[in-house]
FISE-15905 format. One line per 3 residues: number of its first residue (from 1); for each residue x, y, z of C-alpha. Coordinates in nm, 3 decimals. Example, Ala and Ser with C-alpha at 12.3 -4.5 7.8 and 13.67 -1.06 7.14 Angstrom:
BEGIN
1) 1.230/-0.450/0.780 | 1.367/-0.106/0.714 .
***
This chain:
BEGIN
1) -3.568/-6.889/-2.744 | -3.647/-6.736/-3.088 | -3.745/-6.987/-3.398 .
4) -3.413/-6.900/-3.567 | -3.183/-7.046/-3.231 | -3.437/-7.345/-3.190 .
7) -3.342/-7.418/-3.587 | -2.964/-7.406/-3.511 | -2.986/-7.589/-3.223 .
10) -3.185/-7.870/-3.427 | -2.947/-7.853/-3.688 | -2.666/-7.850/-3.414 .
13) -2.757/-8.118/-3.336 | -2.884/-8.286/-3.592 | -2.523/-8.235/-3.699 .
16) -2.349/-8.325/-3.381 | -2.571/-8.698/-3.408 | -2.489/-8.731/-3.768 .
19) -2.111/-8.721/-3.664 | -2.169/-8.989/-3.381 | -2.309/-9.194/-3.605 .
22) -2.072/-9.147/-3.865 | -1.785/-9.201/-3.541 | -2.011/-9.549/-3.479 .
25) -2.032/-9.691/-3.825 | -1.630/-9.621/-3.848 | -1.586/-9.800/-3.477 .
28) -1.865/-10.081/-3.641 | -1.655/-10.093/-3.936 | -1.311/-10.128/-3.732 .
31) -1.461/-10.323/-3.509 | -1.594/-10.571/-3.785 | -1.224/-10.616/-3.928 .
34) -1.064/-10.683/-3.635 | -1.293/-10.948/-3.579 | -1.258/-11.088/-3.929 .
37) -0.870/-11.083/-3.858 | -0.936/-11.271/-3.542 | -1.108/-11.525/-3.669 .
40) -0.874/-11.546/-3.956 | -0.579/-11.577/-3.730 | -0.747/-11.884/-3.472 .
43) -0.902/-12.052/-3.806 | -0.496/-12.046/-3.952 | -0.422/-12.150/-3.589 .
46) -0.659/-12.416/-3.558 | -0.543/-12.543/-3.891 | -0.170/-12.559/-3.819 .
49) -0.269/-12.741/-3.540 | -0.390/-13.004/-3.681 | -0.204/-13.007/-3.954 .
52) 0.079/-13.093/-3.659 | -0.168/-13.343/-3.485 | -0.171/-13.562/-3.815 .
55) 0.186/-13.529/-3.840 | 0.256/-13.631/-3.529 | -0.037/-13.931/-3.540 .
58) 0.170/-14.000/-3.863 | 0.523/-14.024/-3.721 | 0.405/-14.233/-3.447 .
61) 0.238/-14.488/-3.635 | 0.595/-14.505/-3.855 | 0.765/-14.542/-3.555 .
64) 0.503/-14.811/-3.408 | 0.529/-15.015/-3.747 | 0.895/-14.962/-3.728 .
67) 0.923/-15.131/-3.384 | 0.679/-15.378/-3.489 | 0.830/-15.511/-3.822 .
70) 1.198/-15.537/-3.608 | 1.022/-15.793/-3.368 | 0.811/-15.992/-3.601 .
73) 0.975/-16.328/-3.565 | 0.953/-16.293/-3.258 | 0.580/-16.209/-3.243 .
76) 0.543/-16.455/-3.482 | 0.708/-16.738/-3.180 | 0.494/-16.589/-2.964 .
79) 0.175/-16.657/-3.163 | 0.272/-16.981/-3.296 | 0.290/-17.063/-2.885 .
82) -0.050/-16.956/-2.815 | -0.203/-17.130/-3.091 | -0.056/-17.417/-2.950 .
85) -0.175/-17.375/-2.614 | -0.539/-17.296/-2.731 | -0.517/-17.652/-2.921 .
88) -0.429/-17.830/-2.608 | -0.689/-17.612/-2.433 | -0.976/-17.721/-2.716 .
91) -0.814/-18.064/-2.651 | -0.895/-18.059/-2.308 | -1.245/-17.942/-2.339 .
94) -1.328/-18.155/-2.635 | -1.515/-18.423/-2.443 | -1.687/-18.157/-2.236 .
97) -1.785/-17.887/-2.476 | -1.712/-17.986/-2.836 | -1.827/-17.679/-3.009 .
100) -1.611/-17.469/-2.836 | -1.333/-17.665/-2.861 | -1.396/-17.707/-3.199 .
103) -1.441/-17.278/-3.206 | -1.083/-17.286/-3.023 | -0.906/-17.495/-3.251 .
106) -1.053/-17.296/-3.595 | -0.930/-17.018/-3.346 | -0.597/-17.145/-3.315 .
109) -0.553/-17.246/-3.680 | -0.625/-16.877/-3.777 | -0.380/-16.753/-3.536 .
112) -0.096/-17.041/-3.641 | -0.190/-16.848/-4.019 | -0.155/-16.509/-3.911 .
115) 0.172/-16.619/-3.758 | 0.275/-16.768/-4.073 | 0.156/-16.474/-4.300 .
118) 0.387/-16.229/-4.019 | 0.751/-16.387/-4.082 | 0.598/-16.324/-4.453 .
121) 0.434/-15.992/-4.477 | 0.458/-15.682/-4.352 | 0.222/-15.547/-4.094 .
124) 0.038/-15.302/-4.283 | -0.092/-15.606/-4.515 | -0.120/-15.801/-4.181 .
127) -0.371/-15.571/-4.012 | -0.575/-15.535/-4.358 | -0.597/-15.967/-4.380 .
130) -0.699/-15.912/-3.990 | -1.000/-15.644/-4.139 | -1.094/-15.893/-4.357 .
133) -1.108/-16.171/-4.160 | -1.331/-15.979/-3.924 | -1.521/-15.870/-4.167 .
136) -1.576/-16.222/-4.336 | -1.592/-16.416/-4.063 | -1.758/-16.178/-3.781 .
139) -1.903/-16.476/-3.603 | -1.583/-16.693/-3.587 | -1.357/-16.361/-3.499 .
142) -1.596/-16.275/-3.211 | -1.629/-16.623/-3.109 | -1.232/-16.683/-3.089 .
145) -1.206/-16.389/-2.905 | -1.443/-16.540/-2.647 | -1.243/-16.865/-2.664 .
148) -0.923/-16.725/-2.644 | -1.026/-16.531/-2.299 | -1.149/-16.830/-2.185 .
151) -0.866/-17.049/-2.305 | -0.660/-16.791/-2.164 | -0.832/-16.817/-1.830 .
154) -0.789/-17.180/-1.790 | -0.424/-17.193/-1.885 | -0.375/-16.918/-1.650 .
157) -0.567/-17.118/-1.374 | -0.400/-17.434/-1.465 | -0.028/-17.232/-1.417 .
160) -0.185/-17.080/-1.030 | -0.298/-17.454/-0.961 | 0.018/-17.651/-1.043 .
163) 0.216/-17.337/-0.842 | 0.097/-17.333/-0.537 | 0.062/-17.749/-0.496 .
166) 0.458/-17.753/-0.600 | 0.611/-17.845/-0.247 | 0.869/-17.521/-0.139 .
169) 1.162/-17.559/-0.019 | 1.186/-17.264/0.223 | 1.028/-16.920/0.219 .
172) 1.002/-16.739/-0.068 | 1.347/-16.474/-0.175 | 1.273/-16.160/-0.120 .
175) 1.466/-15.937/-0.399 | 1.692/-15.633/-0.244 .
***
């Protein structure tokens, strides 16, 4: 091969690599914007999503408050009748454990409020006196808690006594 063919087939091929190249930067290039549109499209997909999510959190909690401010009075009863039954429960445990009674019935009294402040307000003011309650009185809202579980428990155990020493009269009804 004579110096002049070994020069064109160097710049042959120099020429034929300088179009691959220029083929590879265009396929880089395309490649590169498709990408870009990709992750333009999911990040407008990801954001419609959750643009629905907090709708749909949104109508939910309207709907929840909705349901909830139709039965206030009678969550309100319902309250008033536990408040009640952790008095009797403090009550009872008074000569035992006076501190917790004594938790139970400031326990009680807050609940007897809060039912009070529901046939009043409406439950978006409700859950923010709840907040602050909580948050002023962290002690006292744990320790209710704690009282009202047990309170709770005893009542409950009370009701499963006084049932099963009530004399039957025959064997239980089985529904159909």
């Amino acid at each position: 091969m004579s110096e002049s063919e070994k020069t064109g087939y160097v710049s042959d091929s120099l020429t034929s690599l300088k179009s691959v190249g220029e083929a590879a930067h265009k396929a880089g290039d395309a490649l590169q914007g498709a990408g870009a549109d990709a992750l333009s499209k999911a990040t407008e997909t990801v954001r419609d999503a959750q643009g629905r999510a907090i709708d749909l959190g949104s109508d939910i909690a309207k709907q929840a408050v909705s349901i909830a401010e139709t039965q206030k009075d009678g969550i309100a009863d319902r309250l008033e009748g536990v408040a009640s039954t952790f008095h009797r429960s403090g009550d009872e445990l008074r000569e035992k454990e006076e501190w917790l009674a004594l938790v139970i019935d400031r326990g009680a009294d807050e609940m007897a409020k809060l039912a009070k402040s529901l046939r009043s307000s409406d439950f978006k003011s409700l859950f923010e006196d709840l907040q602050s309650f909580a948050r002023r009185q962290p002690a006292l809202f744990m320790g209710t808690s704690v009282a009202a579980g047990f309170a709770l428990a005893r009542v409950g155990k009370t009701a499963v006594v006084g049932a099963s020493t009530e004399p039957t009269s025959g064997p239980p009804e089985v529904p159909k």
